[in-house]
C-alpha atoms as one frame of an Amber mdcrd trajectory, in Angstrom:
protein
   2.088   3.318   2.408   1.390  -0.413   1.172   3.581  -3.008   1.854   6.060
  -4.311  -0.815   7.058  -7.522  -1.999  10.841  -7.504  -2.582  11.300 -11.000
  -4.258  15.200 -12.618  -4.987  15.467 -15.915  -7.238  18.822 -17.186  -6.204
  20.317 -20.523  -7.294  24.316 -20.832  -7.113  26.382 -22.251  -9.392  29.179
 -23.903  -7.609  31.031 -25.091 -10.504  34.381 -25.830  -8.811  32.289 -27.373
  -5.808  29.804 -29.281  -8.073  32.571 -31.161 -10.204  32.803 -33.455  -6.967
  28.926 -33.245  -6.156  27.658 -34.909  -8.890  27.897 -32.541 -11.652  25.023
 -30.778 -10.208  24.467 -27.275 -11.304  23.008 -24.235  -8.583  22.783 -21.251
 -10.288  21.794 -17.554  -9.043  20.319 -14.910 -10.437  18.731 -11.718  -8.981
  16.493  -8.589 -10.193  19.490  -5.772  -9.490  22.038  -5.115 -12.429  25.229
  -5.606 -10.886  27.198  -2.165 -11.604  31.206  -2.398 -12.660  33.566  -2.612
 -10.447  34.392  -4.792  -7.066  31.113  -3.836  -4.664  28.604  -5.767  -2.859
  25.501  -4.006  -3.035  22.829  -3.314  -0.817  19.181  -3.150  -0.397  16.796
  -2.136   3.195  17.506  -3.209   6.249  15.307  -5.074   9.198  14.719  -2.501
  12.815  15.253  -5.054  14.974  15.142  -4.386  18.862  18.528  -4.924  20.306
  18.954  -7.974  22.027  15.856  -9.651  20.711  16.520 -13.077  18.884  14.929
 -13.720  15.455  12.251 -16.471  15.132  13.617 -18.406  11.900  11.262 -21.744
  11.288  12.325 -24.358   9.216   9.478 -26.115   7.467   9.374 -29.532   5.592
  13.016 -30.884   7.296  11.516 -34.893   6.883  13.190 -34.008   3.666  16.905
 -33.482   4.981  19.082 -35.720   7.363  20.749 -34.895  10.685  24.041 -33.414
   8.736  22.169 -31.407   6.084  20.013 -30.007   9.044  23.259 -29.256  11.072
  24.617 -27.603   7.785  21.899 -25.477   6.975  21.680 -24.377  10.726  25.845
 -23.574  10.803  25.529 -21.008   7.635  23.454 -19.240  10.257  24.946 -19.853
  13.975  28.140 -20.349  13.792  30.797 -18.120  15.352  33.604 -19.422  13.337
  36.552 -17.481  11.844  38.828 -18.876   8.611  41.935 -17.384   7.473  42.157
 -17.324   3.848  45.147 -16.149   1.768  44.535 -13.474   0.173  46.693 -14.364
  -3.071  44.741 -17.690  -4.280  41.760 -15.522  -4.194  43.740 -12.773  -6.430
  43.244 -10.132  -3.849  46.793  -9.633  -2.366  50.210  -9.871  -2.482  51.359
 -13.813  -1.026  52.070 -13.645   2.733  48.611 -11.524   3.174  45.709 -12.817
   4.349  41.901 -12.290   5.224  39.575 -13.475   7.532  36.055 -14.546   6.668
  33.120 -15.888   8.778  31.335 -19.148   8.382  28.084 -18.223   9.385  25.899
 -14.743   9.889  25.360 -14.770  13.788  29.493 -14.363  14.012  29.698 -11.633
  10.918  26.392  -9.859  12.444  28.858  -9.523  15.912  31.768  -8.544  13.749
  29.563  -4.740  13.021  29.640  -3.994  16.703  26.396  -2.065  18.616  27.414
   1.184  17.042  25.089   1.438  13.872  22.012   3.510  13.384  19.678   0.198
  13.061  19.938  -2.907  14.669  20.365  -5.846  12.927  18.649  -9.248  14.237
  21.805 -10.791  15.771  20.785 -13.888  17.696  18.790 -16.605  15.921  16.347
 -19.419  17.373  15.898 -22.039  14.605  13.013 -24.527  14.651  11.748 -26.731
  13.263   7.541 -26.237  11.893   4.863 -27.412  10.266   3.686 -23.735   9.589
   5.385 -20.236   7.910   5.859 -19.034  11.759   8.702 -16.567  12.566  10.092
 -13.336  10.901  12.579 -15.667   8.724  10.712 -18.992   7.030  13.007 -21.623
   4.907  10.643 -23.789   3.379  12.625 -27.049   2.008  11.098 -28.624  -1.369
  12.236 -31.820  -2.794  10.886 -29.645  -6.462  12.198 -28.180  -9.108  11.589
 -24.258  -9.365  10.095 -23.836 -13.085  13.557 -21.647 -13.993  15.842 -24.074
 -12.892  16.800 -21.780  -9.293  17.391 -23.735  -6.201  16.961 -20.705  -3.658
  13.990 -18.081  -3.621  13.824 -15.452  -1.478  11.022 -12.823  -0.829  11.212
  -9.949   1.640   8.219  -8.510   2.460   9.048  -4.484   3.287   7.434  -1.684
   4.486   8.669   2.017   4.761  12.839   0.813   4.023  12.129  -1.864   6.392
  11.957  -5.781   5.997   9.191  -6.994   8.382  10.060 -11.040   6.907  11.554
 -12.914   4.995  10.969 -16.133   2.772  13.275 -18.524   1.943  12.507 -21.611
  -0.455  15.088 -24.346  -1.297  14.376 -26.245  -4.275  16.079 -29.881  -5.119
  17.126 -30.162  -0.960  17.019 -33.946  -1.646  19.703 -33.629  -4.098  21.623
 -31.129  -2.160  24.961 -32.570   0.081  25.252 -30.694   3.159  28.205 -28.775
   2.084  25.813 -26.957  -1.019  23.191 -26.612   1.487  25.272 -24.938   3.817
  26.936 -22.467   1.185  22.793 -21.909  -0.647  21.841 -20.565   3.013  24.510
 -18.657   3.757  24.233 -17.089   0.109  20.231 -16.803   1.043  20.811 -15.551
   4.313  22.842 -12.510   3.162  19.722 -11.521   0.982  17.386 -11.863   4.042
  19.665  -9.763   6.133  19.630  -6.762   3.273  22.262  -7.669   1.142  21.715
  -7.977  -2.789  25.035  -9.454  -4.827  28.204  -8.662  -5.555  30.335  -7.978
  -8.304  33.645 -10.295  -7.330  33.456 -13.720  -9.002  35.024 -15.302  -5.903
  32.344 -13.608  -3.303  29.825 -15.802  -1.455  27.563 -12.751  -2.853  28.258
 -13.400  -6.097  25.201 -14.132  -8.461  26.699 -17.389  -9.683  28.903 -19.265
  -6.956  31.755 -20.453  -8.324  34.296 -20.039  -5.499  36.206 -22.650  -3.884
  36.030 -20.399  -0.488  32.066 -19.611   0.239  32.397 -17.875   3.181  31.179
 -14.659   4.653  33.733 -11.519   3.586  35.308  -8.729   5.101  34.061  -6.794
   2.323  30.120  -8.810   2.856  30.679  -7.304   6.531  31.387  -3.915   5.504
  28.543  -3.995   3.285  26.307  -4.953   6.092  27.671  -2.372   8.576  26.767
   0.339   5.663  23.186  -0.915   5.305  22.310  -0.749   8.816  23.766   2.749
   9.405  21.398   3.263   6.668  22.862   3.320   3.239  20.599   1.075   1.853
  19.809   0.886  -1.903  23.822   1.664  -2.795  27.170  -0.232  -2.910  29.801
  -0.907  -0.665  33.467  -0.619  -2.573  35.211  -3.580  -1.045  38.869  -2.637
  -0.069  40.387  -6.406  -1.138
């Protein structure tokens, strides 16, 4: 069977976050119809061998201080839990809460060892001068010609991603807090993950929430795809 280029034009909109950032605006888009309805939906999955970390190079990071770089590399690493209320982001009574991750290493540990594939789980980032790795993020102080500021290509084979490219348009003009929420928005489309239909998910094609973290329901979604319900949605429960 050939090989198949799964390809993902993604450029958030922060709206809320950008009134502060310079009126900049990141938009998103990507090649699935969303379908009605609260779901984050997903597409194939990587086999990874359990216990094996992830190459992910980083090319072209002359163009990006010390706090972008630490940004970028937090959407990925970090092990961090926040406790969101549930009612600001119209998804529960007041006095309930949820808890979200702030990067995908701690929401990839949140699925447990228990599902039918493994997911990549432990991530070495480096910096390169080449596309080396399973994951590249190649940083470009350009403008994509339809306006997106993240691109991402999965290159698959038989249901299974064998790597993934991510390019970051305008990273010059990026602060390290839209940098960090573009990657983790990226990152959930290199891990499987296509968008979802809640206006205040991470997922969501156009980024508009005050909150972009990881979700319980982004979790779930990723705990379905590698027990192998790819290609479907995931109802999220808030």
């Amino acid at each position: 069977m050939p090989i198949n280029e799964i390809v993902f034009d993604y450029v958030p909109d922060f709206d809320k976050i950008v009134e502060s950032e310079n009126d900049m605006e990141l938009k998103s888009s990507y090649v699935v119809e969303n379908l009605r309805g609260d779901v984050v939906q997903t597409h194939v999955n990587w086999k990874w061998a359990k216990d094996s970390p992830i190459n992910v190079s980083v090319l072209n990071t002359h163009l990006i201080n010390d706090e972008q770089m630490d940004s970028l590399k937090d959407a990925i690493l970090s092990m961090d839990e926040i406790t969101l209320d549930d009612f600001s982001l119209h998804k529960g009574p007041k006095g309930s809460t949820s808890v979200y991750n702030s990067g995908w290493q701690g929401a990839v540990t949140q699925i447990g060892d228990n599902t039918l594939y493994v997911p990549p789980s432990t991530f070495n980032i480096f910096e390169s001068d080449i596309a080396e790795g399973s994951i590249v993020i190649l940083l470009e102080s350009g403008s994509h010609p339809d306006g997106y500021t993240g691109y991402t290509k999965n290159t698959v084979d038989n249901n299974e991603i064998l790597k993934s490219y991510v390019t970051i348009y305008d990273v010059d003009s990026l602060s390290a807090s839209q940098l960090n929420t573009i990657i983790m928005h990226e990152f959930g489309h290199v891990l499987g993950l296509a968008h979802s239909t809640d206006p205040e998910d991470l997922m969501y094609p156009v980024i508009k929430t005050d909150y972009p973290y990881i979700s319980e329901c982004n979790v779930d979604a990723l705990e379905a795809l590698y027990n192998g319900n790819t290609r479907t949605t995931v109802v999220c429960e808030k």
